[in-house]
N, C-alpha and C positions, 0 to 999 in steps of 0.2 A: 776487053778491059785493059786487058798489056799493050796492046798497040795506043789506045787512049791515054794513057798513062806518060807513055814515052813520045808521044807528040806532046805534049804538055811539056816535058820536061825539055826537051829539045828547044824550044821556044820559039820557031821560024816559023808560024802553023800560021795562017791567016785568023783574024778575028772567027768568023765563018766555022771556022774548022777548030778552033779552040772551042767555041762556044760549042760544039756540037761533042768534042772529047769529054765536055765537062759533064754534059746532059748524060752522054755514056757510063763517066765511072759514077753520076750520083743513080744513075738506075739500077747498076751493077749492088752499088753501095745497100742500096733499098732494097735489092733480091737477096743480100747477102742478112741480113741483120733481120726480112720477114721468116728465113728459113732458121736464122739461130732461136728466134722465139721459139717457133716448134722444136727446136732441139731441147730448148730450155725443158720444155713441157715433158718431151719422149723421156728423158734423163732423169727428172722427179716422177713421173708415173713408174717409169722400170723399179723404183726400189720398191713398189706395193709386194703381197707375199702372197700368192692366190690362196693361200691355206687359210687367211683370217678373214675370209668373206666368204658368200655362201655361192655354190658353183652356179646358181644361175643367175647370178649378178656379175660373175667373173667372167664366162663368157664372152658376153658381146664387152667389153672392155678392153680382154684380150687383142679380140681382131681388131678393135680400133685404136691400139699399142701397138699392134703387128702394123696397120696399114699408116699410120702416122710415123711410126719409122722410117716406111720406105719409101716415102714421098719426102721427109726429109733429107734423106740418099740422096734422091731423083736429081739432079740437075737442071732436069726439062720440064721439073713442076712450074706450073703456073702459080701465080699470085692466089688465085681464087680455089687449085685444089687443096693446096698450104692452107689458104682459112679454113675451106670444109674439113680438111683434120683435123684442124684445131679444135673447132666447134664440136666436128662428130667425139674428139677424146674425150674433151668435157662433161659432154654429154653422155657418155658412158659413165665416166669417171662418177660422176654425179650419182648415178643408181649403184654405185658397189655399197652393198648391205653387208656390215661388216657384224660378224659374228660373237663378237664379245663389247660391251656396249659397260660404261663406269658413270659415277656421279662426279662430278672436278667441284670445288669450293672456289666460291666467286665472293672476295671480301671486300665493302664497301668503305669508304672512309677511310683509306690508305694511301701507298702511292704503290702503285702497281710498278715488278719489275718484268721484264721478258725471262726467257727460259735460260739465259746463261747471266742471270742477276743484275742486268744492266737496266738503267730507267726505262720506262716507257712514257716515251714522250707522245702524243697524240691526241689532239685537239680541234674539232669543227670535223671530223670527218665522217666515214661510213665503213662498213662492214659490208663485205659483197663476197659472194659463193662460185669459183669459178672449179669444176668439175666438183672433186670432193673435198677442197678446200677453204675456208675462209680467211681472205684478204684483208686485213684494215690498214685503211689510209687514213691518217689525219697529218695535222699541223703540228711543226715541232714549232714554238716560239722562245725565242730568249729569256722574257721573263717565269717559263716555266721550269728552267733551270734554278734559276735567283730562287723563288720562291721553293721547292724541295731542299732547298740547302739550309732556308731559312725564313720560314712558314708564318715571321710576325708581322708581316706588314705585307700592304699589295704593291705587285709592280706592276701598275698600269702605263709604268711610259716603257715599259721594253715589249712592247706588241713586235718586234721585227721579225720577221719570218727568218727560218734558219734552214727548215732541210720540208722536206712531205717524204718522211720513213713510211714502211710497208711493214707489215706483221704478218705471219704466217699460223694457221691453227689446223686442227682438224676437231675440236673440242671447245671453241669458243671462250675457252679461258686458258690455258698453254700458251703463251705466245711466244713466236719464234722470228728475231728482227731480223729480215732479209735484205732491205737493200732503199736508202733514200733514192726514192726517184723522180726526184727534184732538188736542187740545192739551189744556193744565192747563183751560181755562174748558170744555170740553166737558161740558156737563149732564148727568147720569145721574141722575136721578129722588130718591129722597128722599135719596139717597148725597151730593148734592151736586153738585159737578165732578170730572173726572178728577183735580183739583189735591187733592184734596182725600182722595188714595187713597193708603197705604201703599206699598201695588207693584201693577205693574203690568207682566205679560210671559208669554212663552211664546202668542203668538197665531195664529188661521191665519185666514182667510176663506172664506164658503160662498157662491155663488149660486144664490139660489131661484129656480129654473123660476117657480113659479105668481104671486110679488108681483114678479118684476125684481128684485129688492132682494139686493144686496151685503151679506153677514152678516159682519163679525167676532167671533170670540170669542176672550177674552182671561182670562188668571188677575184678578182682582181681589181686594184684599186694602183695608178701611174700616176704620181703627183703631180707629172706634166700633162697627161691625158685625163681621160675620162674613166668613171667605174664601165667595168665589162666583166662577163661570164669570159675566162682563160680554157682552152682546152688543148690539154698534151696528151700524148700518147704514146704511148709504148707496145712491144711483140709479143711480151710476156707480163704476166703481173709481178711479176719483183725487177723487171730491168730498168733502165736510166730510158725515163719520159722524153721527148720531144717536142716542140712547138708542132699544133696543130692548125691552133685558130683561136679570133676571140675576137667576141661578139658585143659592141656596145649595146643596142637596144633588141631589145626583145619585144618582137611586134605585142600589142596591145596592151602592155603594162605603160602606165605613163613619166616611169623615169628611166635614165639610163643605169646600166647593172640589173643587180636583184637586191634586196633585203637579204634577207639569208635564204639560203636553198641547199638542198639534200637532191640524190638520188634514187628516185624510186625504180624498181626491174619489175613488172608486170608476169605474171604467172605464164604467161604466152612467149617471153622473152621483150616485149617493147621495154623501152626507156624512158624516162620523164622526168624530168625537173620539176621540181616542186619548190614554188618562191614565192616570194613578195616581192612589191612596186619596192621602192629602195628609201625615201623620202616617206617619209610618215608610215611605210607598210602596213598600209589599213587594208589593201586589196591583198585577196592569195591566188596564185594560179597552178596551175597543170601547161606544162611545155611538154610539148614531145621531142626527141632529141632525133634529129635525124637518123632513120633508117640508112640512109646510102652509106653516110661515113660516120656518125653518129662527131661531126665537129661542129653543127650548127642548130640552132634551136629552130623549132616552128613557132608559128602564130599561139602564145601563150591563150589559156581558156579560164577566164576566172571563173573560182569555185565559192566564195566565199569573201566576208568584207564586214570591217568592223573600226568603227571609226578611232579608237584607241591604236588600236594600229595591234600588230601583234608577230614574232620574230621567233626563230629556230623551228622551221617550218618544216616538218619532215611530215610522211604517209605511211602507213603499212596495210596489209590485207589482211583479216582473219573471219574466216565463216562466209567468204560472199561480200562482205561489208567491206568497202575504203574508207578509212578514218583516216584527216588531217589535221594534225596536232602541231601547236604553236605556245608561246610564250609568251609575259605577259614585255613590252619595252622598260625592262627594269637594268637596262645597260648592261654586265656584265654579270647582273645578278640572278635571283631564282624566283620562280612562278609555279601555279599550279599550271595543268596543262590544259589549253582548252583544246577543244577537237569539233570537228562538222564530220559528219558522214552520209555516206549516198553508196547507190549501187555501180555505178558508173565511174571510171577514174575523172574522167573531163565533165562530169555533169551530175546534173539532180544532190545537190548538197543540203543538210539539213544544216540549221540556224549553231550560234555557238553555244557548246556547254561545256563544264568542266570534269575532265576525266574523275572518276571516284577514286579515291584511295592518294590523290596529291595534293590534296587541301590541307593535310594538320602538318605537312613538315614542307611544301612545295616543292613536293616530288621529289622530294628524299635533297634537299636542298639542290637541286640543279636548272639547267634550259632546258628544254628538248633540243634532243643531238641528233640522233638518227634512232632507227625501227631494224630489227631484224627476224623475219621467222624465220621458224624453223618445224619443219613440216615433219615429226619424227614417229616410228612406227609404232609410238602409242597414242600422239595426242600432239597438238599443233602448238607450242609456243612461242608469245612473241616476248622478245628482248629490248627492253628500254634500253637504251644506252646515252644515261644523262650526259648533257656537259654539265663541269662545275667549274666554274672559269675562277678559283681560288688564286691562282696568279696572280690575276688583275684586280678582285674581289674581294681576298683575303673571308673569304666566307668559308672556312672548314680544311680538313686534309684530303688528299688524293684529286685527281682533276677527273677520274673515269668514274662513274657510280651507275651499273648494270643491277635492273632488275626485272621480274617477271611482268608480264600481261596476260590476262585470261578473259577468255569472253564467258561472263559468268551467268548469261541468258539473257539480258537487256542491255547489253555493253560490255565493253572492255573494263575490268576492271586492273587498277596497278597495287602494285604490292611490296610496300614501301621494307625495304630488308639491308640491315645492314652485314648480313650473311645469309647465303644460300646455296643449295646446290642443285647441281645440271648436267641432265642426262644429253648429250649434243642429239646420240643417236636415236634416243626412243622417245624427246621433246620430254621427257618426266622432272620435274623439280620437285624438289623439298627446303624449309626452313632449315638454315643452317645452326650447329650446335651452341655455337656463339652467338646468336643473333640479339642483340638488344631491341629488345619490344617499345621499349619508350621510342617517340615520334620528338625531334627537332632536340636532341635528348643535349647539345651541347650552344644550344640555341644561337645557330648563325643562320636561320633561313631570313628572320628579318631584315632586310636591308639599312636600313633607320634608325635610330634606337624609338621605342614604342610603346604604349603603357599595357596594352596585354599582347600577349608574346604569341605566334602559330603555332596552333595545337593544344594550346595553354587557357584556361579558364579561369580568372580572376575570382577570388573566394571573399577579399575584400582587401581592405591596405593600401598601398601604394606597390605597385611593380613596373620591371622596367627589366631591359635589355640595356645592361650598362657596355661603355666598351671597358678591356682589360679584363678578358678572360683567364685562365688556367694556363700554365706550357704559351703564353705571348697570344694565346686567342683572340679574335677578335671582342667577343662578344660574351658574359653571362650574366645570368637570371642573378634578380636582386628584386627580394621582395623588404619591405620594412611594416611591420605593427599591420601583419594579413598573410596571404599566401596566395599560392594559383595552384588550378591540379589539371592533370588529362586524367582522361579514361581509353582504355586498352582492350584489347583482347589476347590472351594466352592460352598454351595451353595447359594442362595440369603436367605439374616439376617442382622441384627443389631450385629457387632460384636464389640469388645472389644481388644486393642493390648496395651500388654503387654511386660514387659523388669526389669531387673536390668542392671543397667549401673554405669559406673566409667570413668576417664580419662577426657580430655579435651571436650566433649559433640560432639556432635555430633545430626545428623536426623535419624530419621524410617521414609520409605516414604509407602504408601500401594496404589500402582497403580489398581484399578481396571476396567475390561473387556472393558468397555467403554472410559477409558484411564485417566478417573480425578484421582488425587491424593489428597491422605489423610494424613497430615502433622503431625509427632510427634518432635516437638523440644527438647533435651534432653540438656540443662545444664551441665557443667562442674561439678564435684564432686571429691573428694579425695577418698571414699570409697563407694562400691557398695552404688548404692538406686536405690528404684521400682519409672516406670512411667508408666505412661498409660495411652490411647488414646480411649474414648470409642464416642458409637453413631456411628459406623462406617459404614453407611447403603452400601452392595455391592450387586449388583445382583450375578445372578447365574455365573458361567465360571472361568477364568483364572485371577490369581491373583498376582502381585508380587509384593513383601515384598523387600525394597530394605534398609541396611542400609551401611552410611556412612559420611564420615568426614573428615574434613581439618585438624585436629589435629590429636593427636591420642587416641582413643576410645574403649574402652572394653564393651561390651554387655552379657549377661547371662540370664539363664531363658526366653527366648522369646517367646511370645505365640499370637496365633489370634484364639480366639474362641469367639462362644455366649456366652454372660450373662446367669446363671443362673437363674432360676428365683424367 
């Protein structure tokens, strides 16, 4: 590499012999930056503590810490025994059963910050498990700045891409920001820089067995080019990505790009993309993602098709079963989820239906984002991980909204919470202590404004999804001379019913199981104000919340949960 180097610098080298120094120090370059990934890796595994995991998990871990080391040493390592360390660490790393195991509180409807208080930004992306860690990648955009600072209106004209941050967990809800690895200056080949791209989003990441190398793929859109699947790559999963490739068509879909697409990781290790045609995304397919290098896509396999079209196309596994679940083209806004499933990742799909449990609030107001299980040593569960694109949408607070899935013996069922807790390592959840039970409870899942609201059941009157919510909201309930009510299920507590209200007053009535009713009188006012109704003693079952009024009445914020304590 030094003698390379100083022909170069010298400058008297024949074309011939330049071009050949240059080929030298970029191979040197690429041996140097494949071995610092593994160092990345050797350096984070060295701080585990063999005392908080159980010895025969720590074990074979050990020796593949011991033997990843010293092939990082090695000089004379090859390319390919630097991946097989990689891989074999991971793969140990992966089975350390850690001995002490906690619940973390995962709160919905907020804006989530990282573990040293700073925003988290991340959007369109996925969660991916490399040894014993979880990775999430998404999209940081400009307008989701705007919007946290000042949550009354949408900014749908600042879509500009800004960074693709990485987050670090071992708990699924701790996140810890490690390292954008992509920003606007990031090179992509004759396209320019990432700065230099229309949009950029819906991404997931692949690791290749045979190069080591960390693959992302990302939608990309060149306002002088064409839409293509981008794919960078990086040594380690928190370093600074690379230009790898990028793909305008994907054999057998009929447009160039994809609609939106996720990364699915097959229990085997394969990779696959999972998308739609781009124009109308009425077709869904299954891509395999290259085995060699994992930079190019195979002949795409449709799974599915629905002439509506349908968007935020992610898959997960659970019990045997692949479900792919999509969105309905409501632009930036929210749907219930529908899903096909089969036994097969590329084949045998049943017909569309709509996930249970995302009908009365359209899945907790979001898209589908991405799937994540988690295979834990009591019980398997999977993780929604909504988007809620309230930047652009101005539909609600927080842009992340994580919640459970369970197969509850004829499907997946979802489970719509806006507090919960998660065990990472024994897959066990529970309803979190604050969870409010009311569904759409501050009513932005509509897009439109509507005459009966989701979730919501017209009792008679007039109602509607006015805009000029509570706090600059978008959107509240406004019933005049009638009401609307849902019905619920809880379980038996001391709860607490809450509201901001406005308008000529009006009642909240909370009918419970056994049929008494529990009375909130609400007062006329000119400008929202909070009431609330506590001591609310209800048994376990069926619950309806019913509000309404002889005059006309605007409602926001409403909530039925326990007291904290």
């Amino acid at each position: 590499m030094d003698d390379a180097a100083q022909l170069i610098e010298e400058g008297d080298a024949s074309d011939a012999e330049l071009s050949d120094a240059r080929d030298a120090l970029q191979d040197a370059a690429d041996e140097l930056v494949m071995v610092r990934g593994l160092d990345t890796l050797v350096a984070d595994y060295e701080t585990r503590v063999p005392t908080e995991y159980t010895a025969a998990s720590w074990e074979p871990f050990a020796e593949a810490l011991t033997t990843a080391a010293d092939i990082s040493k090695d000089d004379a390592a090859t390319e390919s025994e630097v991946a097989d360390a990689k891989t074999e660490l991971q793969t140990a790393a992966s089975e350390l059963e850690p001995l002490q195991d906690s619940f973390e509180t995962i709160t919905n409807n907020t804006f989530w910050n990282d573990t040293d208080g700073n925003p988290i930004y991340s959007q369109g992306g996925g969660v991916f498990k490399f040894g014993d860690t979880y990775y999430w990648y998404g999209v940081h955009y400009q307008g989701a700045e705007s919007y946290r600072e000042n949550p009354t209106q949408k900014y749908d004209n600042e879509v500009s891409f800004v960074s693709i941050p990485v987050y670090s967990s071992q708990d699924l809800v701790n996140w810890t920001f490690e390292n954008d690895v992509a920003t606007t200056s990031t090179a992509i080949g004759d396209m320019g820089t990432m700065g230099n791209l229309g949009w950029v989003g819906r991404l997931g990441v692949s690791y290749n067995e045979n190069t080591g190398k960390y693959v992302l793929l990302t939608q990309a859109w060149h306002p002088s080019q064409d839409h293509s699947v981008l794919f960078l790559q990086g040594d380690s999963p928190t370093g600074d990505f690379t230009y790898g490739n990028h793909q305008v068509q994907v054999e057998n879909s009929p447009t160039t790009g994809t609609g939106d697409q996720t990364v699915f990781t097959d229990e085997d290790g394969q990779d696959y993309l999972i998308m739609s045609n781009r124009e109308g995304r009425s077709r869904s397919f299954v891509a395999k993602i290259s085995e060699e290098d994992s930079l190019s896509l195979e002949p795409a396999v449709e799974i599915g098709r629905h002439g509506d079209g349908r968007e935020g196309n992610a898959m997960f596994k659970l019990d045997g079963t692949y479900y792919m679940c999509a969105s309905d083209l409501h632009g930036w806004n929210t749907s219930v989820n529908y899903c096909i499933d089969g036994g097969d990742v590329q084949g045998g799909y049943s017909d569309w239906y709509t996930m249970p449990g995302t009908e009365m609030d359209y899945s907790h107001v979001t898209q589908t984002g991405f799937f994540v299980t988690v295979q834990g040593t009591e019980q398997t569960t999977v993780l929604y991980a909504g988007d809620r694109w309230a930047d652009f949408a101005w539909n609600g607070i927080g842009y992340n909204q994580w919640v459970p899935i369970t197969d509850e013996g004829d499907g997946p069922q979802f489970h719509s919470l806006s507090q919960w807790e998660f065990n990472a390592t024994t897959g066990e959840w529970r309803v979190g202590p604050e969870n409010n039970y009311i569904l759409n409870p501050d009513f932005q899942a509509d897009r439109v404004e509507v005459s009966e609201l989701r979730g919501w059941t017209n009792t008679g009157g007039s109602v509607s999804n006015v805009e000029g919510g509570a706090n600059g909201s978008r959107f509240a309930l406004q019933v005049s001379g009638g009401g609307t009510q849902q019905e619920i299920e809880v379980p038996e507590g001391s709860y607490t019913l809450a509201l901001s209200a406005r308008g000529d007053g009006g009642q909240l009535v909370v009918t419970d199981a056994d049929g008494n009713e529990n009375v909130l009188e609400v007062p006329s006012s000119g400008d929202w104000s909070e009431h609330e109704l506590t001591d609310i003693a209800l048994p376990a079952g069926a619950v309806t919340v019913t509000v309404e009024s002889s005059g006309s009445f605007a409602v926001d914020q409403l909530s039925l949960a326990q007291p904290g304590e």
